[in-house]
C-alpha positions in Angstrom: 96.9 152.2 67.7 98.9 155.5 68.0 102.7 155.1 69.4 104.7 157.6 71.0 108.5 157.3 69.6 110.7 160.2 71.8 113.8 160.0 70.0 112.8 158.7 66.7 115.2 160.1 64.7 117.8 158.6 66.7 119.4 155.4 65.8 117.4 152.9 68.0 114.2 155.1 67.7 114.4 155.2 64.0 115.0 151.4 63.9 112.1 150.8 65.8 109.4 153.5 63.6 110.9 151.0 60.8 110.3 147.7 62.9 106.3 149.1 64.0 105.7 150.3 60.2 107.1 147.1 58.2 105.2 144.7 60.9 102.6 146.5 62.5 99.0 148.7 62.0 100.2 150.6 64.7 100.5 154.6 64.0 103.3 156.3 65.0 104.4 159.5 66.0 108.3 161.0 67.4 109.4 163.4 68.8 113.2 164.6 68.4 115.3 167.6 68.9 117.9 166.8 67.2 120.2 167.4 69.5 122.4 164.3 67.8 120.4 163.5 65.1 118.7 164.8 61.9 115.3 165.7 60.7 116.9 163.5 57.3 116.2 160.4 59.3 112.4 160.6 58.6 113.1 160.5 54.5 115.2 157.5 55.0 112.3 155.9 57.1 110.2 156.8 54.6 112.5 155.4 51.3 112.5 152.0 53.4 108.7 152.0 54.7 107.1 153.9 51.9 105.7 155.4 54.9 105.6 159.1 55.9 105.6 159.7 60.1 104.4 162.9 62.1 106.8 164.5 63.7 108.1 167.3 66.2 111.0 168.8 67.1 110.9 169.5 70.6 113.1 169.3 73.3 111.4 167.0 76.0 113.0 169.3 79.2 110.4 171.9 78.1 106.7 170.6 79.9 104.6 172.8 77.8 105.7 172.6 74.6 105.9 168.4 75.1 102.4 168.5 76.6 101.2 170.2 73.2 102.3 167.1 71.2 99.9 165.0 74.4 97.0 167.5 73.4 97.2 167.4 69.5 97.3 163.4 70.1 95.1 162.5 72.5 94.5 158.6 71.5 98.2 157.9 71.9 98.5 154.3 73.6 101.7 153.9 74.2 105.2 155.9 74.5 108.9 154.1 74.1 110.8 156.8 75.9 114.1 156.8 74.0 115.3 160.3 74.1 118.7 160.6 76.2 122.3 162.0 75.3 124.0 158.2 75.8 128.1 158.9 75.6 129.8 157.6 78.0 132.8 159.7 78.1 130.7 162.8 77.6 129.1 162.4 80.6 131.9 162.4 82.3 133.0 165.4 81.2 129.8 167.2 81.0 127.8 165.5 83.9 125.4 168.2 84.5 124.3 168.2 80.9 123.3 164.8 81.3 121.4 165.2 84.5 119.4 167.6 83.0 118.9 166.4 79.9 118.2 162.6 81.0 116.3 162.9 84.2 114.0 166.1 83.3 113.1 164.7 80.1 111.8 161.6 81.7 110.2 163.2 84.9 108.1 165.2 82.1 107.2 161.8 80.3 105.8 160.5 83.2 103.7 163.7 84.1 102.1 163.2 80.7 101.6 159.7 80.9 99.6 160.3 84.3 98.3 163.6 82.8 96.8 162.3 79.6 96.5 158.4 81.4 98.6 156.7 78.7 98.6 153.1 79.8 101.7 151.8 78.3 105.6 152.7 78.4 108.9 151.5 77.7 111.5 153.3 79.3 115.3 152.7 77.0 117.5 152.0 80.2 120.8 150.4 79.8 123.3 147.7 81.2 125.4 150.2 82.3 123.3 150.5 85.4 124.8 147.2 86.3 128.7 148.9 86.7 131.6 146.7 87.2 130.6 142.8 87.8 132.7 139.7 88.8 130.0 137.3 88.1 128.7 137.0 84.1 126.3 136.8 82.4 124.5 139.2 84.6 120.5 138.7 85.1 118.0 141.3 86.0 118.3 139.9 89.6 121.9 141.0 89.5 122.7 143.8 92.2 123.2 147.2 90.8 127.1 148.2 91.7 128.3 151.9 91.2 127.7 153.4 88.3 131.1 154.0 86.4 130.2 157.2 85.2 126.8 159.5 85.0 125.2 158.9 81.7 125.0 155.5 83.8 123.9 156.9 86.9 120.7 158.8 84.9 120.1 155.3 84.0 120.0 153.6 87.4 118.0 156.8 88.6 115.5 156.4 85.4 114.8 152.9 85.9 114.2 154.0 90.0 111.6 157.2 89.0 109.9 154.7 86.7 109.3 152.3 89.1 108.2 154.5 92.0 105.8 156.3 89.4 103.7 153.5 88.2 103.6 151.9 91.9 101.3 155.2 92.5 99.4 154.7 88.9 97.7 151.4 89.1 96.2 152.0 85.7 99.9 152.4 84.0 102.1 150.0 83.1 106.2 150.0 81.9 108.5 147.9 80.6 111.8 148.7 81.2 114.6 147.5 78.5 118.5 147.2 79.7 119.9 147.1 76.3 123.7 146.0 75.9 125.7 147.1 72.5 123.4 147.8 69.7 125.2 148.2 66.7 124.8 147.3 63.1 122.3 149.1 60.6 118.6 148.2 58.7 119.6 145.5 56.2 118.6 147.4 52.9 122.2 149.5 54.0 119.5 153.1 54.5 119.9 153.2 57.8 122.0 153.0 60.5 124.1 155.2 63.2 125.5 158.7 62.3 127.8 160.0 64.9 127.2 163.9 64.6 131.1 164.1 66.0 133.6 162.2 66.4 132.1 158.5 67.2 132.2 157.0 70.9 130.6 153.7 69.7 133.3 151.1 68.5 131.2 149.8 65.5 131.2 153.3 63.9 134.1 154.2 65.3 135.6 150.9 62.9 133.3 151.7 59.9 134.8 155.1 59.5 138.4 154.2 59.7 137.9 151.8 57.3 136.6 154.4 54.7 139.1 157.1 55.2 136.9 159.7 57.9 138.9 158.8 60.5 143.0 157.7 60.1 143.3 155.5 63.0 141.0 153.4 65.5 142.0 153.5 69.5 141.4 150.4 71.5 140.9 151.9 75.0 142.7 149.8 76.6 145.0 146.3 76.1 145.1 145.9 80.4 141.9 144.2 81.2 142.0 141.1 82.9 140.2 139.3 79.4 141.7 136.9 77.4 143.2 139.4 75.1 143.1 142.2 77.4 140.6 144.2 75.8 137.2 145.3 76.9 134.3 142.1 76.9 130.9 143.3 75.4 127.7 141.8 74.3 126.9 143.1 70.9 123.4 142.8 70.0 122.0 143.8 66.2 119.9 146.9 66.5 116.9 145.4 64.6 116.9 142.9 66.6 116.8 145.8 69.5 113.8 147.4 67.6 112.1 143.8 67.7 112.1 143.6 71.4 110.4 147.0 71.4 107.4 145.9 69.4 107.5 142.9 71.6 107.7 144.4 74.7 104.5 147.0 73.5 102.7 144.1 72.5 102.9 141.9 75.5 101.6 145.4 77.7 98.6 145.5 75.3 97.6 142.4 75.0 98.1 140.8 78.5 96.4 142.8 81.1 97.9 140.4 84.2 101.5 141.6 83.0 103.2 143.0 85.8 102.7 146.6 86.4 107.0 147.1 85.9 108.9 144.9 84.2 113.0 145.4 83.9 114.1 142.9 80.9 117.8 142.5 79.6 118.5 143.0 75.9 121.4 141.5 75.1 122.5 137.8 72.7 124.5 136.9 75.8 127.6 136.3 73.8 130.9 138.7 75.0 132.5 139.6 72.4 136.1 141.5 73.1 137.6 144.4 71.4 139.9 142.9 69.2 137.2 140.2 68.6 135.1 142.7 67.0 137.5 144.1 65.2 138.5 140.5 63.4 134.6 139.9 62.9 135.1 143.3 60.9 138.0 142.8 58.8 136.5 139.3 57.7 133.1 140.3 56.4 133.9 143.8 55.1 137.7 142.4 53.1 139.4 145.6 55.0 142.6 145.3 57.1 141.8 148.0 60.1 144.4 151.1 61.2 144.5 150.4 64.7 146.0 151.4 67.7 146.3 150.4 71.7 145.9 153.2 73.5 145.5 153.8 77.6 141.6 153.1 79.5 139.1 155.7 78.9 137.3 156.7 81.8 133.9 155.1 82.6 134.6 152.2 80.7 133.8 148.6 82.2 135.9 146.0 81.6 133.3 142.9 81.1 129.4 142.9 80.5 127.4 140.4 78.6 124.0 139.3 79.3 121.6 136.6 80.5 118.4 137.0 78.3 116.5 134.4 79.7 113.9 136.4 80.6 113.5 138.7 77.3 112.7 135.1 75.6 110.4 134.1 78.1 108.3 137.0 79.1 108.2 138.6 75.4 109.1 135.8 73.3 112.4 137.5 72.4 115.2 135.5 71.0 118.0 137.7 69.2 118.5 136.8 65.5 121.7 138.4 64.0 125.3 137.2 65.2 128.2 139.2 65.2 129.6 139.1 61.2 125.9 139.8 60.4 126.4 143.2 62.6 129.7 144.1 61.0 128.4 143.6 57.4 125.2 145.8 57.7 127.3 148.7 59.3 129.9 148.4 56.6 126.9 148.6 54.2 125.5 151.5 56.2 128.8 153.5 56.4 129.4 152.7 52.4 125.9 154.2 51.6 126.3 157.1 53.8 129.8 157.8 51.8 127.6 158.2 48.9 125.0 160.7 50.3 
């Protein structure tokens, strides 16, 4: 079976070419532009799989030259659409970049998917389509509030073009996967996230003050109503992200009464706060953190952590790395990447 990765040399997308080709037959082939990534990421795949992967570097908001990769592959059976610009704060600030980038890309997913009648997606959507909550754990049920800022809004709109498609494509199917934090690296310490600027993620963000790249980490904000007044998220390893993915591709596959759209949270359904995560850090890695409160940052929510019911009973999905477990295999990551 031939899969589809857009965005593989991205951090998730890379994960999950590692997760198909360590536990699957399945073929695979990405497509990147390396907009914040690198064509190194396919070596690394390939020191970890022994595994080489076909690839092209195209940029998805061009229909003809993603329709070639469609006509040079035509037994492809399924696509995990990961390719999006994700920063939160660069979204804000550059908010027509994102529209473009985000929503174009997908609309011409979708018009090869119908085009070349691939039967399976899985669309990478994100709990920030859920905005600012005052009940938690939030379930897929939960009603979407406004998004806090347009990276999150492509989201919501993604999820919404998805859904409308397939209703007209009865022989199409899609999954799509609200993911929480992913953080954390492959555990042979080859792999992992690699901020092309400045990092908006926290876990990197920690890693790299800890080796010397960066002098000081910024909490965004010690005024949330949380127990210590920092920013609640749910954390979730991104193996255990690239799992779900398999999962997910499997359960379209295989079970032909699956529903023809599917929205299924990601997420270990622990919140873990700021200055939690920073502790978890410290303990695991032997490093006492540089660090800073600084003022809110723009599109920031203050809680989110999820209900994952559903991801273990639909795909048989149960998360399997805790929070220390996280921290460690980024510290490994950032210490290897140090080196290369």
């Amino acid at each position: 079976m031939k899969i589809l990765i857009t965005g593989g040399a991205g951090y998730i997308g890379s994960h999950t070419i590692i997760e198909i080709l360590e536990n699957t037959n399945w073929e695979v082939i990405s497509i990147d532009n390396y907009s914040s990534s690198s064509e190194k990421t396919y070596q690394r795949i390939e020191k970890i799989t022994g595994k080489k992967v076909t690839y092209y570097n195209i940029d998805l908001t061009n229909l003809s030259l993603t329709e070639k990769v469609f006509q040079e592959n035509t037994d492809i059976a399924g696509i995990i659409h990961f390719a999006a610009f994700k920063s939160v704060p660069e979204s804000v600030e550059n908010p027509l970049m994102y529209y473009h980038n985000n929503l174009n890309s997908l609309i011409n997913i979708l018009k090869c998917q119908a085009k070349y009648n691939i039967p399976n997606l899985i669309f990478s959507s994100s709990c920030s389509v859920y905005g600012n909550l005052t009940e938690l754990p939030v379930t897929e049920t939960t009603p979407l509030n406004k998004p806090e800022s347009p990276y999150a809004y492509t989201k919501q709109i993604g999820e919404k073009m998805v859904d409308d498609f397939i209703k007209t494509n009865a022989n199409l199917k899609a999954i799509s996967l609200r993911y929480f934090n992913p953080v954390g690296a492959h555990k042979s310490g080859l792999n992992g996230e690699v901020p092309i600027a400045r990092p908006n993620n926290l876990v990197p963000y920690i890693t790299q003050t800890a080796i010397g790249k960066l002098e000081q980490l910024t909490v965004y904000g010690g005024d949330y109503s949380t127990n210590d007044r920092t920013c609640i998220r749910d954390y979730v390893h991104v193996c255990d992200i690239a799992s779900a993915h398999v999962k997910a591709l499997q359960k379209l596959v295989e079970d032909k009464n699956f529903e023809q759209h599917s929205i299924i949270n990601l997420g270990t359904g622990i919140g873990v706060s700021v200055l939690e995560a920073i502790k978890a850090f410290e303990k695991v890695s032997n490093q006492k953190l540089n660090y800073k409160i600084g003022p809110r940052r723009a599109g920031d929510v203050e809680a989110i952590y999820a209900n994952n019911t559903k991801a273990k009973e639909l795909i048989n999905w149960t998360p399997k790395f805790n929070i220390d477990e996280m921290m460690f295999s980024a510290w490994l990551w950032e210490q290897n990447l140090n080196k290369m």
